[in-house]
Every structure is written in C-alpha cells, then in structure tokens.
C-alpha positions as CSV (number, residue, x, y, z in Angstrom):
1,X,130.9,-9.8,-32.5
2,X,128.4,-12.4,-30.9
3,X,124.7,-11.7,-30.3
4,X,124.1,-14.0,-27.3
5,X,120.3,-13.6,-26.9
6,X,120.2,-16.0,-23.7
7,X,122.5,-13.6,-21.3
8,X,119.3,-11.6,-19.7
9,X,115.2,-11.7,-19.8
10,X,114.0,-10.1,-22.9
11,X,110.7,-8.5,-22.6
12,X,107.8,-8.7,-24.9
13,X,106.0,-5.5,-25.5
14,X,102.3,-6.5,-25.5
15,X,101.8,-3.1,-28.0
16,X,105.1,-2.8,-29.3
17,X,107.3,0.6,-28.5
18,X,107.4,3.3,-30.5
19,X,110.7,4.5,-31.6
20,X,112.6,6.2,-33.8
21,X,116.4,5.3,-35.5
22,X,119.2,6.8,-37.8
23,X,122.0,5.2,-39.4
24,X,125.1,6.5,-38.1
25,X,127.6,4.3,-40.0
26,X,127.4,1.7,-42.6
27,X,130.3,-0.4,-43.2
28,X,133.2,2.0,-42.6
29,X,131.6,5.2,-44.0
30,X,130.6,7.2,-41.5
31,X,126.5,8.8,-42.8
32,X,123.9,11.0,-40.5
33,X,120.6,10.0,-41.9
34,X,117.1,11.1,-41.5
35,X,115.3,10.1,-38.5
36,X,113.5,6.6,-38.9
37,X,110.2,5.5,-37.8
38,X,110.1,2.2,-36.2
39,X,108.3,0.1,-33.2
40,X,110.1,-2.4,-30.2
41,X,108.9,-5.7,-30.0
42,X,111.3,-6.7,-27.6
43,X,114.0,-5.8,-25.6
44,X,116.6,-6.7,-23.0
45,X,120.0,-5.5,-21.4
46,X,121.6,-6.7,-24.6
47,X,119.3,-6.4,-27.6
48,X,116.2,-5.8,-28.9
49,X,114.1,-6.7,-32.1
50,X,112.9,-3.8,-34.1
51,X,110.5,-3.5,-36.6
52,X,110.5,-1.3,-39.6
53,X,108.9,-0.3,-43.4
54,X,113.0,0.5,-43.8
55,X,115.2,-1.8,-45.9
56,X,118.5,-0.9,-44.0
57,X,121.8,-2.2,-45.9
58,X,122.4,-5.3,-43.6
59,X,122.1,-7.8,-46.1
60,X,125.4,-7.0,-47.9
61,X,127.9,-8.1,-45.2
62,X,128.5,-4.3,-44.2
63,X,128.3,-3.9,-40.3
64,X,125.2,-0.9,-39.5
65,X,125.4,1.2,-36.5
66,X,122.2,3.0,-35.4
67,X,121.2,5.3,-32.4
68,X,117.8,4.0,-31.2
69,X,115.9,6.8,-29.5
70,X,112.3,5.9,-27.7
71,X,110.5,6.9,-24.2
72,X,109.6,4.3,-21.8
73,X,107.9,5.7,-18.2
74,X,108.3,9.0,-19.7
75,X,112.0,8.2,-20.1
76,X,114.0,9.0,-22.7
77,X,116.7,6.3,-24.0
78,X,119.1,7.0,-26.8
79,X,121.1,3.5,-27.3
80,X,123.8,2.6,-29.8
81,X,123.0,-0.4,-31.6
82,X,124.5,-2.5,-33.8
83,X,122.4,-4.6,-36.6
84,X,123.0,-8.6,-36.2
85,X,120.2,-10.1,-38.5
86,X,117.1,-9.0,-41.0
87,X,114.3,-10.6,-41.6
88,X,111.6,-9.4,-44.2
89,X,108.0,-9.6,-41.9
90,X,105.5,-7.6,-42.1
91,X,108.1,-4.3,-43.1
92,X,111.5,-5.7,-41.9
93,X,112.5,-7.5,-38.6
94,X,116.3,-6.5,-37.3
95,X,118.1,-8.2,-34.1
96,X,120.0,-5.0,-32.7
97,X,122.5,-5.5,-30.7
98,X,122.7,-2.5,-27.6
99,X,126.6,-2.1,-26.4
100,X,125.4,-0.9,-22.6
101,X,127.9,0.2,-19.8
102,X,126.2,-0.9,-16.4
103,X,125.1,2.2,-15.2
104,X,123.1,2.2,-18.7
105,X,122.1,-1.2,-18.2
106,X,120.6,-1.1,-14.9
107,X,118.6,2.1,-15.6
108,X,117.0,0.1,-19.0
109,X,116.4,-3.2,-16.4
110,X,114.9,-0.7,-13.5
111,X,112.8,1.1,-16.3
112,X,111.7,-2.1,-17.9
113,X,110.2,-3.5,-14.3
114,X,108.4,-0.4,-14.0
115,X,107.1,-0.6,-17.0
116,X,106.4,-4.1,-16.7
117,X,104.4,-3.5,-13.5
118,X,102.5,-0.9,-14.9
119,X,101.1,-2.4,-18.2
120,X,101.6,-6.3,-18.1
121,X,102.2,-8.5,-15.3
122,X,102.1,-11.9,-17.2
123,X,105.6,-10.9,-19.2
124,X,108.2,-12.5,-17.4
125,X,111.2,-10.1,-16.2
C-alpha cells in the first residue's frame, strides 16, 4: 500500500484532537485490545498523524490495523486505519492511513470546514 500524503489538504489541529484507538489486527492475527488514549495532530481525507504514550508493534514489518474513534462538532467518527510509519516524539508519532468510501470522506471534509471555521481560520483547508 502507498501513503500519498499530497492527494488532499491536511489540517493542523491548533490543540490537537482527542481520540481514542484499539488494535484490531496485527500482522495476520486478528486481536481486540483495550481502548487506547491518544490525540490528532493532523488529519485529511486520507490520513492523519496520531500521537500516543503507546508503543504499537509497527516497527517489526507486521501491517497494524486500528479503529480510530474521536468527536469533532459533536460528531462521532469511527475510522479504520492502517499504520504507515512511527516515530518516537514526545510518546510516539504514527502516520495512519484512513481507507474512506466517498460518502465517508465528504462527511470528514464537510466536518473539518466546520470545524475549521469555528476554531481557526488561519489553517488552510
């Protein structure tokens, strides 16, 4: 799979996002973890870079599928993500990649220009 980061806008979260993750497979084992704690520093259509105290098993070449559940507008979103890249900063850094349909992806763009409106104007949508 390709992570092309340069197919939408990706929006900054001034604060990041709270959200909350579990590992749903590792590899091909299927798992159903505990619920995660972690915060949105970015997002778009495609992707978004997440931030967490969690060491998830990326490093060893297995592919890591997570659900992704947050609120934005009052909104919940529950997204299926794949892990593309770790970084250790400040906890751990992952590029997630989000598998939208477009129905899914135009309520995510429509929620992100409200929210956008609402909290920051400078970020560019």
């Amino acid at each position: 799979m390709r992570y092309k980061r340069k197919d939408y806008f990706r929006y900054e979260f001034k604060e990041p996002l709270h959200a909350f993750f579990r590992i749903l497979r590792v590899g091909r084992k299927e798992v159903n973890t505990s619920k995660g704690e972690a915060r949105i520093i970015n997002i778009s259509p495609n992707g978004m870079k997440l931030n967490t105290s969690l060491d998830l098993p990326h490093s060893d070449g297995h592919e890591v599928k997570l659900s992704i559940s947050f609120h934005l507008n009052k909104r919940p979103f529950h997204l299926p993500g794949t892990v593309v890249w770790k970084k250790k900063i400040a906890g751990y850094n992952y590029g997630i990649y989000i598998d939208l349909d477009e129905t899914e992806r135009k309520g995510l763009v429509e929620a992100l220009k409200v929210y956008a409106s609402n909290h920051d104007n400078r970020n560019e949508i």
